[in-house]
N, C-alpha and C positions, 0 to 999 in steps of 0.2 A: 528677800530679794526685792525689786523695785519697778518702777512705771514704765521702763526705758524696752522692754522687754515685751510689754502688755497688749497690742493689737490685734487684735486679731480680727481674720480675711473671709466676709463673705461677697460674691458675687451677681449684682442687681446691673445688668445691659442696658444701659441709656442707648436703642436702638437709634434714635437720631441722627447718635454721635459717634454711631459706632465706624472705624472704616476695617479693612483687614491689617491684623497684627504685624504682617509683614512691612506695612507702609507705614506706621505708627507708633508713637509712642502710647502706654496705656494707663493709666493713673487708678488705681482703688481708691478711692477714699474712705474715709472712717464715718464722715456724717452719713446716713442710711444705708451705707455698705453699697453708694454709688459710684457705676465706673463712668470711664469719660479718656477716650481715642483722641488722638488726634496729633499735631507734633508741639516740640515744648520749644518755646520761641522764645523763654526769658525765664533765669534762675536766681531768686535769691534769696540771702536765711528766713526768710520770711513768709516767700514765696514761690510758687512757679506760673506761669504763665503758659495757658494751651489752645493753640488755635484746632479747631475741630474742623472735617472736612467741608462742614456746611454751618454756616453764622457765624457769629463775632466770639473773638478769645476769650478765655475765662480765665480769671486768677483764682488761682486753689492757693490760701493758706498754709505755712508749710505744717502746721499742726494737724491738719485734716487728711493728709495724706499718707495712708496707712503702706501701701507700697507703688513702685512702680516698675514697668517693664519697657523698657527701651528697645527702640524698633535694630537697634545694629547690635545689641547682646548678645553672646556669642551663647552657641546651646546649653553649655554647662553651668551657666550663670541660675537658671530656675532651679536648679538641681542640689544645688548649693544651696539657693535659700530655704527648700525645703527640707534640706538634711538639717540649717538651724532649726528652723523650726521644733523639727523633731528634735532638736537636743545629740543631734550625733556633729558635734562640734568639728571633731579628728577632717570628717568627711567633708564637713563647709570648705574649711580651710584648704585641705586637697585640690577642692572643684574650683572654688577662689582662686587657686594660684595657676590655674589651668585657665579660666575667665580671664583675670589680667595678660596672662601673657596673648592669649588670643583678641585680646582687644588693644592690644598698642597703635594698630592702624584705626582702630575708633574715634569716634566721637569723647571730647572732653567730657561732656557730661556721662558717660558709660565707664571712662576711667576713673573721675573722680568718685564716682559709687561706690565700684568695687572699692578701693581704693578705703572706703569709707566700713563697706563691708567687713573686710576683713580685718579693719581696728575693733568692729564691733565684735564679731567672732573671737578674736583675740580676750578681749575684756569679759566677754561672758566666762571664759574658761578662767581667767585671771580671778575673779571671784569666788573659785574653788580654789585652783592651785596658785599657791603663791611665787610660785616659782616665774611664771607669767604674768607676772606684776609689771616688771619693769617690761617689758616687751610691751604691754598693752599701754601702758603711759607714755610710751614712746610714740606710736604709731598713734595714738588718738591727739598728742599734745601737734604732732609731725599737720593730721589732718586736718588740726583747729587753723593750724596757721597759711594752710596751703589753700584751704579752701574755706575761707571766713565768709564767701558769698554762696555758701552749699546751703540747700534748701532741709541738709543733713545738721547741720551746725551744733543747732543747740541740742539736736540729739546725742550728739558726739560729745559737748561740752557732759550732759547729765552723766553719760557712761564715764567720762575721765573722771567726776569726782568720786563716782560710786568705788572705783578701783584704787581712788587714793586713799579714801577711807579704810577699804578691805587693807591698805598699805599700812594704814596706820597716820600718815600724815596727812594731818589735821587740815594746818593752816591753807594746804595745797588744795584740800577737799573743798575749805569753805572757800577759798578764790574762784575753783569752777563752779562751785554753788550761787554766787555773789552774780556771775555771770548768768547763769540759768535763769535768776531771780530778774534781770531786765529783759526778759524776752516778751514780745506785747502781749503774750497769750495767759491767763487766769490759771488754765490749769498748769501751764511750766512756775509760774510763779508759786502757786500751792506746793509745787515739787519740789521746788530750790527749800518752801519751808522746813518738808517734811525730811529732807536732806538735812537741814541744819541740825533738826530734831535730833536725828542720828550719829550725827558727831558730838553730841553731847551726852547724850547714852554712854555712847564709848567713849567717854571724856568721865564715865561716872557722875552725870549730874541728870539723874532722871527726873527730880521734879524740874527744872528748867525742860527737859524736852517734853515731860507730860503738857507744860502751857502753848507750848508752839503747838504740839500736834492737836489740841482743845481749839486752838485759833484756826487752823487748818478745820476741822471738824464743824465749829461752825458760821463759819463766811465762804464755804462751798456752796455751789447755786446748784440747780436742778438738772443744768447739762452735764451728759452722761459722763462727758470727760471727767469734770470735777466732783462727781458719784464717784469714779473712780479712787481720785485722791481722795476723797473722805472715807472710805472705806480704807485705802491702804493708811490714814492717819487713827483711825481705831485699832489696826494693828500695832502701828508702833507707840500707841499711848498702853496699849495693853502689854506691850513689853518694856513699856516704863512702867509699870504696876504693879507687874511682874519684880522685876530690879526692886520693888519692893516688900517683897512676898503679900503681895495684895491678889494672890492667885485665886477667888471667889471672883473677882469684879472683873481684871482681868479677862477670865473667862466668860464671863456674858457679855462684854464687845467681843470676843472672837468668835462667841457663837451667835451673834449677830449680821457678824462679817460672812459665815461660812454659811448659814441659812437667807441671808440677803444679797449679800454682795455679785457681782459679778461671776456665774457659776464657769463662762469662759475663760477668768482672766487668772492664768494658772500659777501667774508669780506670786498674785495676791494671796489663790487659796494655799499653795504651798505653803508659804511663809505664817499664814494664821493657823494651820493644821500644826508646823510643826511648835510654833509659840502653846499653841491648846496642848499638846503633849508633855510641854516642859511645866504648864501649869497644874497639870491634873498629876504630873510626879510629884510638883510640891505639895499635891492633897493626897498624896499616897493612895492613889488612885489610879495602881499601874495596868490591867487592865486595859481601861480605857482611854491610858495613852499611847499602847502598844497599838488601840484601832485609830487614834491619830496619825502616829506615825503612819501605818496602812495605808491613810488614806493617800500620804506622798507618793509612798511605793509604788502604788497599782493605779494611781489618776494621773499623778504630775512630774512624772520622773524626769523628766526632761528639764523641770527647773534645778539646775546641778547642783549647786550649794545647799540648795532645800533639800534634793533626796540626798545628798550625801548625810548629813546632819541626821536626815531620817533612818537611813541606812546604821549608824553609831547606835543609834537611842535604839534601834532594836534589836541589834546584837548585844545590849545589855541588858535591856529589859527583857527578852523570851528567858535567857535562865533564871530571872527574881520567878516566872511563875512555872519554870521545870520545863522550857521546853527547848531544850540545848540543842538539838537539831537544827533548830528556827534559827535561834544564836549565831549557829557556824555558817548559816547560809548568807545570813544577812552580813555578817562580816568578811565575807567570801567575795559577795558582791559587790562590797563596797571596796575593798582591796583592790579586786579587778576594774574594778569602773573609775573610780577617784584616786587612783594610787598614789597622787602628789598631794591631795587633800590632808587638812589640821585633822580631820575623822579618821580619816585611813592611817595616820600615822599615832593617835590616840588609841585606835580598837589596836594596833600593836605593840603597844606598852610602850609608846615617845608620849611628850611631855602638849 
């Protein structure tokens, strides 16, 4: 899985700035995990603009801003982000569609979110189930165009190409990537790379993506953002290495990635645990892929596509070492959980 996904929310009180929620708009941001009240007086892809109840506006970056919470959101709107959060997708969407209709008399800026919202929700699930392909290219292509001045934008662009890839169509992938890649920000622009990287993978041409994600690797600078992308480009160079059977080398960037990397950032580790299990099958070193896969299971299940995948791989691998119990469970749960997923329809004898 990918960047688009990867923030995560703690909370530091700029008491200054603070006013009550009820009257404010309220902004987390991603640099120091600082907040900042106040109302948002100017939007666009690049930025937002907040006047606080005391001194002069501030413009926040729209890269810096991890979430926000608008003073006229209707209750069920927090409820929803944190059921994505947790990966209970069914239930975003629910509260989603309960948030939109309660906020028709709203503010633009609170519809055009949800609005935004639920293309993302959509597209996360679109990732797993294919069936939700076209739904989520829909509604994210619907958003690109409706709200090109969204402080959401190029969030929305990264998510569309990530699902045109999952589609399989290339050229539509690298057109949103193309766009990602002009956003003024260093680390979207590492991401548009490590995007290209990807579709060249699934293009079968892994030494061309192993040189982009080496370029991504090293012209990342020390901010944490672009630590981020250099970490997720040793993933995907390690799964170009992999497409090699270079699964020794491979392996020591992933356990680079899983002992260094960002221990928060759960799409990253998902995605390197499940890569570290497909390379230690190819050392016939099932074992210790089965505590890979594990590690999806019981830390990151909530990356879908990752535990699903992880869910397959150990309902095959517990019977290579006799323990068909483990097998039945894990295919059980991945049936019930992913039931439209390429895994779930693999663990029952489709193609």
């Amino acid at each position: 899985m990918n960047q688009w996904s990867r923030w995560s929310l703690t909370a530091i009180v700029a008491s200054s700035l603070t006013i009550s929620a009820a009257q404010a708009d309220t902004i987390q941001r991603k640099s120091g995990g600082r907040r900042l009240s106040g109302e948002v007086t100017a939007v666009s892809k690049t930025e937002i603009t907040v006047k606080p109840q005391t001194g002069d506006a501030i413009v926040i970056p729209a890269n810096d801003i991890a979430s926000i919470t608008w003073d006229d959101a209707p209750p069920d709107l927090s409820v929803a982000i944190s059921d994505e959060n947790g990966g209970r997708l069914e239930s975003a969407l629910a509260r989603l569609a309960k948030s939109q209709e309660a906020a028709k008399a709203g503010s633009a800026n609170i519809k055009t979110d949800i609005e935004f919202l639920i293309a993302r929700v959509t597209a996360r699930q679109a990732l797993v189930d294919a069936a939700k392909r076209d739904e989520a290219i829909q509604k994210l292509t619907a958003f690109q165009k409706a709200a090109s001045d969204s402080f959401r934008y190029y969030e929305a662009i990264g998510y569309l190409g990530q699902v045109q890839l999952a589609k399989g169509d290339y050229a539509a992938a690298r057109a949103a990537f193309d766009i990602l890649a002009q956003s003024p920000w260093k680390e979207f622009k590492l991401a548009a790379t490590i995007s290209t990287a990807r579709i060249l993978s699934a293009e079968g041409k892994p030494d061309e993506a192993v040189k982009l994600y080496d370029e991504v690797i090293t012209t990342a600078g020390s901010d944490p953002a672009e630590q981020a992308r250099k970490y997720e480009a040793m993933v995907g160079r390690a799964r170009g290495l992999a497409a090699q059977s270079n699964f020794a080398e491979a392996l020591t960037s992933l356990e680079e990635v899983t002992n260094k990397g960002p221990a928060d950032d759960s799409a990253l580790q998902a995605e390197a645990y499940v890569l570290e299990g497909a390379c230690l099958q190819g050392l016939n070193r099932t074992k210790e892929a089965i505590l890979a896969y594990l590690h999806v299971d019981v830390l990151f299940a909530k990356e879908s596509a990752m535990h699903a995948e992880s869910l397959y791989q150990l309902s095959r691998l517990w019977r290579l070492v006799q323990h068909d119990d483990r097998a039945i469970d894990a295919q059980a749960k991945l049936v019930a959980s992913y039931p439209n997923s390429e895994w779930a329809k693999k663990a029952n004898g489709g193609q």
